[in-house]
C-alpha positions in Angstrom: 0.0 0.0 0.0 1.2 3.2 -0.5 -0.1 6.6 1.2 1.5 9.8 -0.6 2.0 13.1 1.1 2.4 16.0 -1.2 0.8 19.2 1.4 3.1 22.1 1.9 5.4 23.8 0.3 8.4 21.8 0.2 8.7 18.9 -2.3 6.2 16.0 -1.2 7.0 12.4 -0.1 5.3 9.4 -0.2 5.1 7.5 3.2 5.9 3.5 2.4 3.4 1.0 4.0 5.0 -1.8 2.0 8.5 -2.7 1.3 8.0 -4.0 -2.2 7.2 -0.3 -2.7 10.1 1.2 -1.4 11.6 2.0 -4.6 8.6 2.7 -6.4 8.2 5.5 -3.7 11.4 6.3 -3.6 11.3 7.0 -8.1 7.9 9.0 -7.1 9.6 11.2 -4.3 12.8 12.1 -7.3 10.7 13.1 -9.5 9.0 15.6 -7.4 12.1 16.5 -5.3 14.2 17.4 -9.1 11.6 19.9 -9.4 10.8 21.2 -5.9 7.6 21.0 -6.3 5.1 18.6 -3.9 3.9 15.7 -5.8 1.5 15.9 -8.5 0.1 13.1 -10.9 3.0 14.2 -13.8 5.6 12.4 -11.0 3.5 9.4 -10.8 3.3 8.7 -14.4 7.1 10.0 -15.0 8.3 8.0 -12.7 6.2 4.8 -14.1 7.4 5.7 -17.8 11.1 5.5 -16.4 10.6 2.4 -14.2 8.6 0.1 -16.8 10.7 1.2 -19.8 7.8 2.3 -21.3 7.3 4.6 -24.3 4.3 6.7 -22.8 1.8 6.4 -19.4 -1.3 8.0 -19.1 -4.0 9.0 -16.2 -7.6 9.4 -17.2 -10.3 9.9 -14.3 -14.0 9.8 -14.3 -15.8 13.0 -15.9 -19.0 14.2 -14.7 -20.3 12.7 -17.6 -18.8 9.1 -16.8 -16.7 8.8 -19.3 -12.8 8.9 -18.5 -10.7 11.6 -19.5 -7.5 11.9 -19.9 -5.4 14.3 -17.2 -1.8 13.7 -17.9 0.1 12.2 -20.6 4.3 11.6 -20.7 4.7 12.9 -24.1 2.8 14.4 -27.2 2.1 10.9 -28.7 0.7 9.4 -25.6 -1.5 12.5 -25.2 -2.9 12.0 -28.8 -3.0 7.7 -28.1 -5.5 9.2 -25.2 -7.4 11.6 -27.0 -8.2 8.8 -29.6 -9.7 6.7 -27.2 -11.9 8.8 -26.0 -12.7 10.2 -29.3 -13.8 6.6 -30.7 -15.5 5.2 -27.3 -12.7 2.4 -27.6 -9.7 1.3 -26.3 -7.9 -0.3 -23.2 -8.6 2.6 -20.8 -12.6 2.6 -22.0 -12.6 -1.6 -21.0 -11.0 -1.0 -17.8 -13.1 1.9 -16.7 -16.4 -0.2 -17.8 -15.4 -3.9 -16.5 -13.3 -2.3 -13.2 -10.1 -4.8 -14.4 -7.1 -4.6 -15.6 -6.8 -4.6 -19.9 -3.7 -6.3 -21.3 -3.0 -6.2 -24.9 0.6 -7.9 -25.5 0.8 -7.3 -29.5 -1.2 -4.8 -30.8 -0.8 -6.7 -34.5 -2.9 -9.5 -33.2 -6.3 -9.2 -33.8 -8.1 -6.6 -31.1 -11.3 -5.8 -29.5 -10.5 -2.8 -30.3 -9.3 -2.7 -34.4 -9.6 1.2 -34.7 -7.4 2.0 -32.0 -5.1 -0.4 -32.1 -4.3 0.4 -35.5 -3.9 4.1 -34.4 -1.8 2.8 -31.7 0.7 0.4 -34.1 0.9 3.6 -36.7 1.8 5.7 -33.5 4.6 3.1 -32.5 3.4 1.5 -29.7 2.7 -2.3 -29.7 1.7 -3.3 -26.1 -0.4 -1.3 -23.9 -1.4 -2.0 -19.7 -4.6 -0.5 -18.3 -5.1 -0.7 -14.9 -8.0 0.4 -12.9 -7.6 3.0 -9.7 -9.8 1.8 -7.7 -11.6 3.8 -4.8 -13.8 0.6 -2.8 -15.2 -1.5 -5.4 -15.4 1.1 -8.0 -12.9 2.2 -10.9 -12.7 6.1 -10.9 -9.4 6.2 -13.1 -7.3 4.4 -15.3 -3.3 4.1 -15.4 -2.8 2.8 -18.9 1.1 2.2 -20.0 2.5 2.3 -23.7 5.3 0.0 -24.6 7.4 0.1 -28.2 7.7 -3.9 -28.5 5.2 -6.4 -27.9 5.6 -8.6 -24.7 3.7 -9.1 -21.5 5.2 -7.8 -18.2 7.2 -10.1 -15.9 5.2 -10.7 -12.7 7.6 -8.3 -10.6 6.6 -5.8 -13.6 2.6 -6.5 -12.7 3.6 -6.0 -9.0 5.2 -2.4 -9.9 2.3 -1.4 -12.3 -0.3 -2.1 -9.6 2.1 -0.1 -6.8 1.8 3.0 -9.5 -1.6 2.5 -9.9 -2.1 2.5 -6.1 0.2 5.8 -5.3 -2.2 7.1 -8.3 -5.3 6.7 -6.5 -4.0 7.6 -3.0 -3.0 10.7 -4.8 -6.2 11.6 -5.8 -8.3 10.4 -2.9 -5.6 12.6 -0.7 -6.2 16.1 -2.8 -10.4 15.7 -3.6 -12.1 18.9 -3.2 -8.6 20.9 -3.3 -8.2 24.2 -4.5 -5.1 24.8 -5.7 -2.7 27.8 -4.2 -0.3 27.9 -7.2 0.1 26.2 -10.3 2.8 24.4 -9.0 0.2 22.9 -6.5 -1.9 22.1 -8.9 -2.1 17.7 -9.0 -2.7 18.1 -13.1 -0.6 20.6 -13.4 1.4 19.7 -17.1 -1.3 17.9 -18.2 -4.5 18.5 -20.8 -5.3 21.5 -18.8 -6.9 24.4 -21.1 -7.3 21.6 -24.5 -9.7 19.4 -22.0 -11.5 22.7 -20.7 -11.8 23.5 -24.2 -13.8 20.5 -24.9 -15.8 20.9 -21.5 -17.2 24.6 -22.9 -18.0 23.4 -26.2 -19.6 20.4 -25.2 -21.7 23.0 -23.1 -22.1 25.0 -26.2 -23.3 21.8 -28.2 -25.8 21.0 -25.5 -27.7 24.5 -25.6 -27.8 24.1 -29.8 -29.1 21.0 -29.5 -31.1 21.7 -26.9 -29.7 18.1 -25.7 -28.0 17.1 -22.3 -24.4 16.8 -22.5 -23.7 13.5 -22.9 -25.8 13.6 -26.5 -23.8 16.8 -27.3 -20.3 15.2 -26.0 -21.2 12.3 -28.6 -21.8 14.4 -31.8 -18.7 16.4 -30.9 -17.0 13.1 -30.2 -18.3 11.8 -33.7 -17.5 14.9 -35.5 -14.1 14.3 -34.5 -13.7 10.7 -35.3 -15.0 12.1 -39.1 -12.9 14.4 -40.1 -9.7 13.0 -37.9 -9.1 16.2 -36.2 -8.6 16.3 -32.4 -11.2 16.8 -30.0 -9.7 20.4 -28.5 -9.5 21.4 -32.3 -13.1 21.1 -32.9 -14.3 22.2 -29.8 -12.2 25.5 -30.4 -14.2 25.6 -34.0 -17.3 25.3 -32.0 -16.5 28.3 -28.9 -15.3 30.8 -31.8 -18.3 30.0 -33.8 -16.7 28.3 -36.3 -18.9 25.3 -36.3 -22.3 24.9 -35.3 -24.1 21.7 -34.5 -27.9 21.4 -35.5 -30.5 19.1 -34.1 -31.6 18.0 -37.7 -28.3 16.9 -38.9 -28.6 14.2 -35.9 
């Protein structure tokens, strides 16, 4: 188990309850401590790209609309990997989320559950990705998904390590609900989607109030939107804020 403390204004620590997690925690705690800052989910998923020599690692937690969404990614491609998922409703991340277990998918270039993004995923370079639920009770509220170049299952000291992140993930959230940050170095997503996902937030708002739908129909057709003309989610929802693009109820 590990319990992370990241209060104050001094770089945070994580306090080790386990000691199969002692350098887990111990990666964690660098990562924060090279910045100065206290720790923030960026650390986490750093600190789990370096660890599980993998390519990318992202964090997704549950929207109000019940739909994961992406908070932090390790690099641009990850972030994009993310984006796509959400955009086509499939993927790794998606499972997890919906069965509240992990999603394994050792080759990519096998055939998928999920054909559209794994083909994304291949053309983007990754082969294997690892999708683990953060749990909170009985109840998945996140997902810690990791990217690998080459196909490959993890060894079972690997499995152990991915669950530890997964764990000092959720701890981190449960210990920072209903913060309001002081800085934007306290900020736990600070470096992550930031302004792109609160772009998609107001114009899913926007599409709502033309469609005179709620916002899950209106995150769907700006969701679908995106999936047809392969532009990103944040670039479409800009479109539709500046009054670029306007969604109609009879085009449904």
């Amino acid at each position: 188990m590990i319990r992370l403390h990241g209060g104050g204004p001094k770089a945070g620590t994580v306090a080790v309850e386990d000691g199969r997690a002692r350098e887990v925690t111990a990666s964690i705690n660098k990562q924060a401590r090279d910045e100065g800052t206290p720790i923030a989910v960026r650390h986490v998923c750093r600190a789990c790209a370096e660890r599980m020599r993998a390519v990318g690692v992202v964090q997704y937690v549950v929207s109000d609309l019940g739909q994961g969404e992406p908070v932090y990614a390790t690099d641009l491609a990850a972030e994009q990997i993310a984006e796509l998922q959400v955009t086509l409703g499939e993927g790794p991340a998606v499972d997890t989320l919906t069965e509240e277990r992990p999603m394994i998918a050792v080759d990519l270039t096998m055939p998928s559950p999920w054909p559209m993004f794994a083909q994304a995923a291949v053309e983007a370079g990754v082969r294997a990705v690892f999708a683990f639920p953060l749990q909170m009770g009985s109840i998945a509220v996140g997902v810690l998904e990791i990217y690998r170049t080459v196909p490959g299952d993890f060894t079972t000291v690997e499995y152990r390590d991915a669950l530890l992140y997964s764990d000092a993930a959720m701890s981190l959230l449960l210990e920072h609900v209903g913060d309001v940050p002081s800085s934007a170095e306290h900020n736990l997503f600070a470096g992550g989607f930031g302004s792109r996902w609160d772009l998609v937030h107001q114009a899913t708002g926007v599409i709502s109030v033309q469609l005179r739908s709620g916002l899950s129909e209106a995150f769907l057709r700006l969701r679908g939107h995106a999936f047809l003309t392969g532009r990103g989610l944040a670039d479409i929802a800009e479109d539709v804020i500046e009054g670029r693009l306007r969604f109609d109820a009879e085009d449904c």
